[in-house]
OpenMM code with the backbone's topology and positions (N, CA, C; nanometers):
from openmm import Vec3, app, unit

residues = "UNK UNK UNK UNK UNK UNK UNK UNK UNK UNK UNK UNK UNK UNK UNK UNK UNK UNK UNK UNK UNK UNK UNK UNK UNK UNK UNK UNK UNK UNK UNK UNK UNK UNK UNK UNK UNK UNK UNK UNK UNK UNK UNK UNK UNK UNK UNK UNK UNK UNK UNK UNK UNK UNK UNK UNK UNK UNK UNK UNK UNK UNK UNK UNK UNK UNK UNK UNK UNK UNK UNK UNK UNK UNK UNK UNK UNK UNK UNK UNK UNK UNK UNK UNK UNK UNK UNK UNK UNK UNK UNK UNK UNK UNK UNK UNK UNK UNK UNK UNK UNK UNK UNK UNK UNK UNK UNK UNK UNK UNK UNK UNK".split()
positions = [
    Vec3(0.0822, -0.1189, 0.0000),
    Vec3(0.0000, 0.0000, 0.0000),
    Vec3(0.0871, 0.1260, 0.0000),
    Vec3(0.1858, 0.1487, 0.0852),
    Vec3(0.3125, 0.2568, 0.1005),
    Vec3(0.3313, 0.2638, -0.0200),
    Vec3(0.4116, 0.1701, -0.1282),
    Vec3(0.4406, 0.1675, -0.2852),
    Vec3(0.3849, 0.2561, -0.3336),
    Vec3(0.2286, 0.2166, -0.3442),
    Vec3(0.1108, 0.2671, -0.4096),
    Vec3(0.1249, 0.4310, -0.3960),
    Vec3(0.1265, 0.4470, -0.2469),
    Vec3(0.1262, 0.5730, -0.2314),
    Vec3(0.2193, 0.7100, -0.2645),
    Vec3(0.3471, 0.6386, -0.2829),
    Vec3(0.4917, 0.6667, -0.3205),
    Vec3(0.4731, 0.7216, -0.4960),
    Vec3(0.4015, 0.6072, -0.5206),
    Vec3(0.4352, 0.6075, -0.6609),
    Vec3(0.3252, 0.6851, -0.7520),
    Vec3(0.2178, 0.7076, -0.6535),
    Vec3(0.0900, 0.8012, -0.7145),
    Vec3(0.1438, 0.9491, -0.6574),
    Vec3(0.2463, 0.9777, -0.5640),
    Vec3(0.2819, 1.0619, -0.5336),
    Vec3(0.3890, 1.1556, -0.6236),
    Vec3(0.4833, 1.0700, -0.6329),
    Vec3(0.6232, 1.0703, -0.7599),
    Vec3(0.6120, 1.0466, -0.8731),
    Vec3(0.5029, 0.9496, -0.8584),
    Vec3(0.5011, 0.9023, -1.0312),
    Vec3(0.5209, 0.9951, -1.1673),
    Vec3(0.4075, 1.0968, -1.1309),
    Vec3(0.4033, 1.1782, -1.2539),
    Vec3(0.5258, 1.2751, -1.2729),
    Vec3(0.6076, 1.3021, -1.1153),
    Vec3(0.7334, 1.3966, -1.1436),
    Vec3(0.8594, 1.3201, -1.1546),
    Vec3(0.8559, 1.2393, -1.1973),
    Vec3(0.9556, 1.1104, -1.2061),
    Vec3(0.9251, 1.0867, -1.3844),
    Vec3(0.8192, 1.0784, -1.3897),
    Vec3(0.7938, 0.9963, -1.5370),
    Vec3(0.8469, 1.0709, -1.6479),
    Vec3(0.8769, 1.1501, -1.6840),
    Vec3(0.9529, 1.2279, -1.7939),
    Vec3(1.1007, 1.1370, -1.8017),
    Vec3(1.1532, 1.1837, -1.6563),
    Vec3(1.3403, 1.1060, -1.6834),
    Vec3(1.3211, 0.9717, -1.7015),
    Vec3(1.2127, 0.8879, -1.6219),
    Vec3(1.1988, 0.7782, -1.6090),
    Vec3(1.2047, 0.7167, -1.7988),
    Vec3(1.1057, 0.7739, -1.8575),
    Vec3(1.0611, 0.7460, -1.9753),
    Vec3(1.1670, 0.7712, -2.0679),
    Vec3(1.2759, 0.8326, -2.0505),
    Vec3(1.3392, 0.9354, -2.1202),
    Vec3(1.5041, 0.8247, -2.0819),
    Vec3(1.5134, 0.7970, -1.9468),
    Vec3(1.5864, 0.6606, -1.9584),
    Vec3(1.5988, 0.5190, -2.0452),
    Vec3(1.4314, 0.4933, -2.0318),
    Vec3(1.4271, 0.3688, -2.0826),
    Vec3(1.4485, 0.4040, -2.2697),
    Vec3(1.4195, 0.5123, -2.2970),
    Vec3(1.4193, 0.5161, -2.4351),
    Vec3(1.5473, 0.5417, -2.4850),
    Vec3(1.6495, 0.5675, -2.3963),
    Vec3(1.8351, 0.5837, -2.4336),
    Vec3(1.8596, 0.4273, -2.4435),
    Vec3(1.8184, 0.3287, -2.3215),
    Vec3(1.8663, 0.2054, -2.3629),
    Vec3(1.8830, 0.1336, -2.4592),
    Vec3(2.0195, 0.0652, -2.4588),
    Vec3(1.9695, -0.0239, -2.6073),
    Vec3(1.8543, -0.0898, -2.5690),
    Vec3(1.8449, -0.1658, -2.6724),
    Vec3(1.6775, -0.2650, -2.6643),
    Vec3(1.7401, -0.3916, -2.6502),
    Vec3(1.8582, -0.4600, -2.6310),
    Vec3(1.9365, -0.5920, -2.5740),
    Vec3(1.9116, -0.5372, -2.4054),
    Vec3(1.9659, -0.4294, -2.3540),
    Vec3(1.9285, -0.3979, -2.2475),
    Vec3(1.7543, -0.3970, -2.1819),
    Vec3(1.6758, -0.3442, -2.2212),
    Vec3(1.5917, -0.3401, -2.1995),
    Vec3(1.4756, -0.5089, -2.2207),
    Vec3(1.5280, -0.5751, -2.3438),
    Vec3(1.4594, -0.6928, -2.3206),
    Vec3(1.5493, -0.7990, -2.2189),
    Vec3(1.6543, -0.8178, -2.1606),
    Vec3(1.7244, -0.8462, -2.0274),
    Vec3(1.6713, -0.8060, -1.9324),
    Vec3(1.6105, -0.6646, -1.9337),
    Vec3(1.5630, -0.6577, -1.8163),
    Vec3(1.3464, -0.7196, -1.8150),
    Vec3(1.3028, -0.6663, -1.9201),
    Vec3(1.1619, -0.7755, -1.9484),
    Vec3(1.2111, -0.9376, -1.9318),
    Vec3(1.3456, -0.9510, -1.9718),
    Vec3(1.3162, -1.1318, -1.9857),
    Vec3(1.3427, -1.1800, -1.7636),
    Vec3(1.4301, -1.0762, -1.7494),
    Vec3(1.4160, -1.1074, -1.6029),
    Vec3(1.2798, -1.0859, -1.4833),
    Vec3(1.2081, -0.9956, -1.5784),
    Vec3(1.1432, -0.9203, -1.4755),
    Vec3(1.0207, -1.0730, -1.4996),
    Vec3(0.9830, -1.1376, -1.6249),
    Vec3(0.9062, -1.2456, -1.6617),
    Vec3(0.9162, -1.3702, -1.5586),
    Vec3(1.0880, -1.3976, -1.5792),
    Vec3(1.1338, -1.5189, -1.5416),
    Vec3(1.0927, -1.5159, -1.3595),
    Vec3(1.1130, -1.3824, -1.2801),
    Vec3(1.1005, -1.3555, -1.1264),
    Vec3(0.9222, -1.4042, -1.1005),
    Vec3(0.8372, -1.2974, -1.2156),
    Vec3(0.7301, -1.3293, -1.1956),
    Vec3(0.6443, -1.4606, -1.2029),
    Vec3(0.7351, -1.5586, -1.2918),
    Vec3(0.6787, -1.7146, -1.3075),
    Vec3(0.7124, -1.7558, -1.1641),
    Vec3(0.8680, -1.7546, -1.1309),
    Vec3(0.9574, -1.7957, -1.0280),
    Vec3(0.7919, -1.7788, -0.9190),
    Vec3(0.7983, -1.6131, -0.8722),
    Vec3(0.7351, -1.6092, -0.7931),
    Vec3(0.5531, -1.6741, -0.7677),
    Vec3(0.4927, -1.6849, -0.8486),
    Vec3(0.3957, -1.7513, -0.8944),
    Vec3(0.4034, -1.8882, -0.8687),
    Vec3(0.4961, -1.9813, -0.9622),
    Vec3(0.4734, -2.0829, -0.8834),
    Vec3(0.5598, -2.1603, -0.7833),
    Vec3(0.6664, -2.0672, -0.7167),
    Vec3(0.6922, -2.1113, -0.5962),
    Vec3(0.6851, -2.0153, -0.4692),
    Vec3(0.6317, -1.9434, -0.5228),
    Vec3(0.5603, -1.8459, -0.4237),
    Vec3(0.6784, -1.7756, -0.3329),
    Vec3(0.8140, -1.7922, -0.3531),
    Vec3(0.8949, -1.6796, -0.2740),
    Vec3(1.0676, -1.6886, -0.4027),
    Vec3(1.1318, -1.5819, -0.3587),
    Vec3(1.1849, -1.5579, -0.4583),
    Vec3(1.2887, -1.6549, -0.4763),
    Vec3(1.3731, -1.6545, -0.6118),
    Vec3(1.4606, -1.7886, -0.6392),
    Vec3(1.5756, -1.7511, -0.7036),
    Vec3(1.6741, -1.7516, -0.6683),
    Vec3(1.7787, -1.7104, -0.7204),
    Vec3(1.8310, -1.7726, -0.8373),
    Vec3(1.8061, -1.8700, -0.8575),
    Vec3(1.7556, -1.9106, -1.0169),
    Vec3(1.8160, -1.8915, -1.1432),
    Vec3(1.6979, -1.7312, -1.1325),
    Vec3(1.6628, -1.6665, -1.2563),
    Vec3(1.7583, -1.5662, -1.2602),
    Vec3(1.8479, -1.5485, -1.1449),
    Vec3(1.9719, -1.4645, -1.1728),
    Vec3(2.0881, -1.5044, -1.2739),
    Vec3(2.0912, -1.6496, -1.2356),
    Vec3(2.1840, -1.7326, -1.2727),
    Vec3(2.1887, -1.7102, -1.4504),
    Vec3(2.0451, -1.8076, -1.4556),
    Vec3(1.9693, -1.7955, -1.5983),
    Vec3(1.9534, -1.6570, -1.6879),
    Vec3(1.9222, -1.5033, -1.6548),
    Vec3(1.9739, -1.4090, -1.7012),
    Vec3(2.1037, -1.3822, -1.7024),
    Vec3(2.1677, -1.4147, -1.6297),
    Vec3(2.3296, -1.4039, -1.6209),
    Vec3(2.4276, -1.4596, -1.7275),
    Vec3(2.3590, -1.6228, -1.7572),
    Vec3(2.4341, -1.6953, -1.8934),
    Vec3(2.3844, -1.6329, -1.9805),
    Vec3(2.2602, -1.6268, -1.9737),
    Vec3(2.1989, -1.5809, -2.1574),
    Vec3(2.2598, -1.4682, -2.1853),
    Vec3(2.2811, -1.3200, -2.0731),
    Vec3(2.3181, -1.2647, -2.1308),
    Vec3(2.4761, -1.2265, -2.1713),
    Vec3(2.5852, -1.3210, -2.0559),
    Vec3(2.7135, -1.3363, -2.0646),
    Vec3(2.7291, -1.4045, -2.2338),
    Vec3(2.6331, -1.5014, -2.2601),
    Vec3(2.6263, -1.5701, -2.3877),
    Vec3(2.6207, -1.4643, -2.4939),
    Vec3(2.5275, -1.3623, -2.5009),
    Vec3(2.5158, -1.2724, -2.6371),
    Vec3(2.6530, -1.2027, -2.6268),
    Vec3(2.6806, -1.1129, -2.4912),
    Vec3(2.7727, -1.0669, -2.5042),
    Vec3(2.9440, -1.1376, -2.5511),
    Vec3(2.9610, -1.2918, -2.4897),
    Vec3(3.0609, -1.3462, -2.5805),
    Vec3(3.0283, -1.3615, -2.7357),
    Vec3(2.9343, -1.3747, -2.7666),
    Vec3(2.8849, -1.3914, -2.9261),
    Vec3(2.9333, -1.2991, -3.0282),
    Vec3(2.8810, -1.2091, -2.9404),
    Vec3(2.9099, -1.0487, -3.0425),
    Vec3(3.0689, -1.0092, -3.0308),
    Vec3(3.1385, -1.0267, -2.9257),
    Vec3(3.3143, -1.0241, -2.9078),
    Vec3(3.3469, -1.1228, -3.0159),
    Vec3(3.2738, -1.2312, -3.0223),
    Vec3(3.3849, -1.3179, -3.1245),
    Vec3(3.3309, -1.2702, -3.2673),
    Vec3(3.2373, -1.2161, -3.2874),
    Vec3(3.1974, -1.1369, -3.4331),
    Vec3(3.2732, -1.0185, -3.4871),
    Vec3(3.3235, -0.9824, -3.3648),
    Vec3(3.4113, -0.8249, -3.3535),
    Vec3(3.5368, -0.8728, -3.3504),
    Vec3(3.5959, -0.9924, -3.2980),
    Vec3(3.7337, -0.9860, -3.3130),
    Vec3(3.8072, -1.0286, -3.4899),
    Vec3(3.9064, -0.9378, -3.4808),
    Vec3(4.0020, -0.9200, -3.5971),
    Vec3(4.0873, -1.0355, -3.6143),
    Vec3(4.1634, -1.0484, -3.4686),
    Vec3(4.2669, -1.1029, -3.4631),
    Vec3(4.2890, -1.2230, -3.4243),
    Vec3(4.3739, -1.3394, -3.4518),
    Vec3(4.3641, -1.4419, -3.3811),
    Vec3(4.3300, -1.4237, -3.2326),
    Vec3(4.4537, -1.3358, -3.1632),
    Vec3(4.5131, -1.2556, -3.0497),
    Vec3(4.3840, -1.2265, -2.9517),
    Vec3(4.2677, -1.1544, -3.0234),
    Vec3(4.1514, -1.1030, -2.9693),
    Vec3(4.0068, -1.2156, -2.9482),
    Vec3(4.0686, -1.3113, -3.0235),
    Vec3(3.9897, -1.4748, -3.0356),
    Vec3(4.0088, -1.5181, -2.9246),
    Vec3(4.1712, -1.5669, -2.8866),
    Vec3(4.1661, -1.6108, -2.8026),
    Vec3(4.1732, -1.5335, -2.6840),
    Vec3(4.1892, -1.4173, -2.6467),
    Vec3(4.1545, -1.3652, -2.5281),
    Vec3(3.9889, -1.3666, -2.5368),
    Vec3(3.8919, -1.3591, -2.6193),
    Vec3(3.7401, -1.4046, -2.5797),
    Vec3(3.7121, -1.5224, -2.5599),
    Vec3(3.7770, -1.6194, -2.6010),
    Vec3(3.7784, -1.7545, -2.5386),
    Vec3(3.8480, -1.7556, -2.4026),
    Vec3(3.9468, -1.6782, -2.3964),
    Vec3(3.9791, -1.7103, -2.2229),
    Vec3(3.8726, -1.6374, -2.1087),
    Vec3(3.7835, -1.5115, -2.1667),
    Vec3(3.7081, -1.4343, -2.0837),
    Vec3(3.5722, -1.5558, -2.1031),
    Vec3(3.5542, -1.6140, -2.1969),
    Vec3(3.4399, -1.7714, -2.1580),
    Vec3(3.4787, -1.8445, -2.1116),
    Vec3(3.6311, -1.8687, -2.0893),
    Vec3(3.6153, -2.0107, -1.9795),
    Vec3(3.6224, -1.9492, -1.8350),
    Vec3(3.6246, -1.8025, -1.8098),
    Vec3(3.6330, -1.7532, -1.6762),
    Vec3(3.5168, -1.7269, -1.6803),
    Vec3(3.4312, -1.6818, -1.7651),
    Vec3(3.2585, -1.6728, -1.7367),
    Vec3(3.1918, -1.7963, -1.7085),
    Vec3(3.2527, -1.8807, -1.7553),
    Vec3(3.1918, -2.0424, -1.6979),
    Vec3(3.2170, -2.0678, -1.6356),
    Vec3(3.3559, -2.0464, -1.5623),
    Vec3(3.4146, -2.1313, -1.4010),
    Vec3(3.3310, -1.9884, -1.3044),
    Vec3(3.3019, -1.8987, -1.3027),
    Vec3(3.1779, -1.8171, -1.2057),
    Vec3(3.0685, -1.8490, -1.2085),
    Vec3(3.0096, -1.9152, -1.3260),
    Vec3(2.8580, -1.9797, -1.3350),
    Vec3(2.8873, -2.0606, -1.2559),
    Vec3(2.9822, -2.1825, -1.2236),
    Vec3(2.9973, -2.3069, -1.1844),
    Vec3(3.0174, -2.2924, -1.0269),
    Vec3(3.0770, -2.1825, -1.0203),
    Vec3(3.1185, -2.1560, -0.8160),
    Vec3(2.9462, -2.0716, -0.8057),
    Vec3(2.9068, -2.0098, -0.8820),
    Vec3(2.7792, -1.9560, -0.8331),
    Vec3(2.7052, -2.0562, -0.8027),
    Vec3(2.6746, -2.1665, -0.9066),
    Vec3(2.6125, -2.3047, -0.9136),
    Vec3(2.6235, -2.3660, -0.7667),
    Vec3(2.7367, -2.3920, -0.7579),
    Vec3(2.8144, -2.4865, -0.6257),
    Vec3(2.7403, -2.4013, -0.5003),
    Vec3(2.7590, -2.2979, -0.4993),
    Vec3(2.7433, -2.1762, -0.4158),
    Vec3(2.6133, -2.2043, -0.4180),
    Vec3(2.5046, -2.1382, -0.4921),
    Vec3(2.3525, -2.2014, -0.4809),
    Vec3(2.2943, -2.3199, -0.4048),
    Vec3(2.3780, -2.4279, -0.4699),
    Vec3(2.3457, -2.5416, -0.3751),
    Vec3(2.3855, -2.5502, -0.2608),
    Vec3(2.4811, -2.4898, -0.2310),
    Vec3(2.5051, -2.5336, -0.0374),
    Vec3(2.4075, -2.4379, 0.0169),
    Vec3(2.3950, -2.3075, -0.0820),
    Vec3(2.2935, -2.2416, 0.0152),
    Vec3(2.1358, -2.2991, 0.0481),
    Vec3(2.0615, -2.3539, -0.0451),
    Vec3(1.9325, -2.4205, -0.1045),
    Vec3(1.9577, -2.5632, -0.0035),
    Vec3(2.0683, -2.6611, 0.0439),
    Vec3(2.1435, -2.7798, 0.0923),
    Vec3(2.1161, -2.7057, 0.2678),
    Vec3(2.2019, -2.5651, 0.2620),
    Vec3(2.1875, -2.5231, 0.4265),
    Vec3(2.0421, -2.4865, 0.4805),
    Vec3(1.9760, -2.4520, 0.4096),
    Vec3(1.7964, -2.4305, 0.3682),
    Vec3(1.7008, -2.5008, 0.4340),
    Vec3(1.7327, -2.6388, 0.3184),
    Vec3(1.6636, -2.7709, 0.3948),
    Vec3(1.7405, -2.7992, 0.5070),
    Vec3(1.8166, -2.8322, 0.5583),
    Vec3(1.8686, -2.8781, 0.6619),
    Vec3(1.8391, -2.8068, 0.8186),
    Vec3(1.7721, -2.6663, 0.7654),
    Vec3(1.7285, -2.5944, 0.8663),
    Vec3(1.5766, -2.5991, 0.8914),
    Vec3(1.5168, -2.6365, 0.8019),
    Vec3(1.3891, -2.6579, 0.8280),
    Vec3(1.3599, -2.7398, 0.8876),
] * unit.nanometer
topology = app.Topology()
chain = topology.addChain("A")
for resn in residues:
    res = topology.addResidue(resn, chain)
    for name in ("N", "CA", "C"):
        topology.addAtom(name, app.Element.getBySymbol(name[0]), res)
């Protein structure tokens, strides 16, 4: 209800920059942030509290476009393989986040 009130309060003197932000973004930015804001709202729906998840899952997809487009842009052998070394360090952080997730979700149950 506070929200509500905040935002019928600010809303309209906010909404110019507000609007005026979202329309500078690229549109890779802006559908990252729709594909997260989707994925929270399923999350939350059907497990009814929030899930760290869908961080993970926005995190590859979009670490993924962004290696995509580096290896479209690189010239050089040189610049190849330094984007191949910045993906196998974007994958060994998915993998400790992963690990990391589960002991937390592992310490979770064990407390209940």
């Amino acid at each position: 209800m506070m929200i509500y009130l905040v935002l019928q309060i600010y809303g309209p003197e906010y909404f110019p920059q507000v609007t005026e932000l979202l329309r500078r973004l690229p549109r890779v930015i802006l559908l990252m942030m729709k594909t997260n804001d989707c994925l929270r709202s399923v999350n939350n729906a059907l497990l009814q509290k929030p899930y760290l998840e869908s961080f993970l899952i926005i995190g590859r997809v979009s670490s993924e476009a962004v290696i995509e487009e580096k290896i479209l842009r690189a010239k050089t052998l040189f610049s190849l393989i330094s984007v191949w070394f910045e993906e196998i360090s974007l994958e060994a952080r998915f993998i400790l986040m992963r690990i990391a997730l589960w002991a937390l979700q592992f310490k979770r149950s064990l407390s209940l």
